[in-house]
C-alpha positions as CSV (number, residue, x, y, z in Angstrom):
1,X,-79.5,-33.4,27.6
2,X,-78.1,-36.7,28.1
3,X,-78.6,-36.9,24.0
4,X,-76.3,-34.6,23.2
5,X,-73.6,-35.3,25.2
6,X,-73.7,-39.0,23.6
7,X,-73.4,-37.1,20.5
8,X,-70.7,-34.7,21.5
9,X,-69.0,-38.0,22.5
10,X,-69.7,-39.9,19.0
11,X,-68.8,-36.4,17.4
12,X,-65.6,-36.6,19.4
13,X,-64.5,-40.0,18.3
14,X,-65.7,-39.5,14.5
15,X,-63.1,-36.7,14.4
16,X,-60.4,-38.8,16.2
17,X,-60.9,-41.9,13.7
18,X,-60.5,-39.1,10.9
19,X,-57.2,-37.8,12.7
20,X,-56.2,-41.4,12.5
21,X,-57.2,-42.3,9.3
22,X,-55.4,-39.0,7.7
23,X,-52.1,-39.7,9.9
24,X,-52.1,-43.5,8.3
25,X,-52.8,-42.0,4.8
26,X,-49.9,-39.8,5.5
27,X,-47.6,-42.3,6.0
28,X,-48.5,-44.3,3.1
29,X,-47.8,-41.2,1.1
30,X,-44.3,-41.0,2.3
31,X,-43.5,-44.5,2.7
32,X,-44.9,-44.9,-1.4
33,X,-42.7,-41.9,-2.1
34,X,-39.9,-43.7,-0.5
35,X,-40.0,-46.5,-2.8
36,X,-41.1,-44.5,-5.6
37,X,-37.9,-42.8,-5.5
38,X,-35.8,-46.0,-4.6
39,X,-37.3,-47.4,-7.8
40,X,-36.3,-44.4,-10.1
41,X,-32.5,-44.4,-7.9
42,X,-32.1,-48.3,-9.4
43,X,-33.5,-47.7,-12.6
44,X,-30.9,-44.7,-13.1
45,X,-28.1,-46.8,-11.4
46,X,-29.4,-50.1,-14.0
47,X,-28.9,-47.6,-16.9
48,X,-25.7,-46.2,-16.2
49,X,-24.3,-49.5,-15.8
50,X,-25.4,-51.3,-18.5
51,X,-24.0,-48.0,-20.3
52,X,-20.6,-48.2,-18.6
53,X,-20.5,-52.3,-19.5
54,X,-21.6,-51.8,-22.8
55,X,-18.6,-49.3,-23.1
56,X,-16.3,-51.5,-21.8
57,X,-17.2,-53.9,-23.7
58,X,-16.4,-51.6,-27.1
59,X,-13.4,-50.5,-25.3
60,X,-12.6,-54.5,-25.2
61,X,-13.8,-55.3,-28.5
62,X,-12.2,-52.6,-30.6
63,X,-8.6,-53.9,-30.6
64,X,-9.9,-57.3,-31.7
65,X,-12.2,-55.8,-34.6
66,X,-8.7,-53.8,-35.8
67,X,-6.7,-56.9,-35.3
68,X,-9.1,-58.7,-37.8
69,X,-8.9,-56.0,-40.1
70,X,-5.3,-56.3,-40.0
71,X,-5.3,-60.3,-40.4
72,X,-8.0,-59.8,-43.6
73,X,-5.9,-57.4,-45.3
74,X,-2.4,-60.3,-44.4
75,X,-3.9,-63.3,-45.5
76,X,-4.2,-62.5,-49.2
77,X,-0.7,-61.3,-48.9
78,X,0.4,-64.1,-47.7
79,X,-1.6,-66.0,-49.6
80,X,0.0,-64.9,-52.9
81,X,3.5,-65.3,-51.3
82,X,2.9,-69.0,-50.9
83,X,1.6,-69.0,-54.7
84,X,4.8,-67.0,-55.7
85,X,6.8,-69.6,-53.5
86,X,5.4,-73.0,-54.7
87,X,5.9,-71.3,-58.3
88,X,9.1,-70.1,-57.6
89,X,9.9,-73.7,-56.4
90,X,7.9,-75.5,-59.4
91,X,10.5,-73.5,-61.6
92,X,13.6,-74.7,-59.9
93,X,12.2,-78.0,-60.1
94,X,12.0,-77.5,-64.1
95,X,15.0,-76.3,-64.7
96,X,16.4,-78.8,-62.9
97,X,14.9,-81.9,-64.5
């Protein structure tokens, strides 16, 4: 009789270590669905700002890139205006000698 109270009693604390054992792995589940979700949260935020810099960047850069455009399509203009000048002045120079 006195065996199987001792293993009523080893019964009893098997089934309490288990209750413990499944309450700690329940915790880890939520604590590593906690961070699991945290890491997706900052990977979504990291995304949308590297979105929103590279648009600001463009936003930024776009007035420059027409600017140069603008300059590329001067400089040969101005470049034959100093050839017409200097000829203009080579001339007067001729005529004058």
């Amino acid at each position: 009789m006195e065996d199987v109270k001792v293993r009523e009693m080893q019964i009893f604390d098997y089934k309490k270590k288990i209750a413990e054992a499944e309450t700690k792995l329940k915790q880890q589940q939520n604590l590593y669905e906690a961070v699991r979700s945290d890491r997706n949260l900052y990977s979504k935020n990291l995304i949308e700002s590297q979105v929103g810099n590279q648009a600001v960047a463009d936003r930024r850069l776009r007035p420059r890139c027409c600017h140069v455009i603008r300059l590329r399509e001067v400089v040969p203009c101005v470049s034959c205006l100093r050839w017409v000048f200097l000829h203009a002045v080579y001339n007067q120079a001729q005529g004058c000698v």
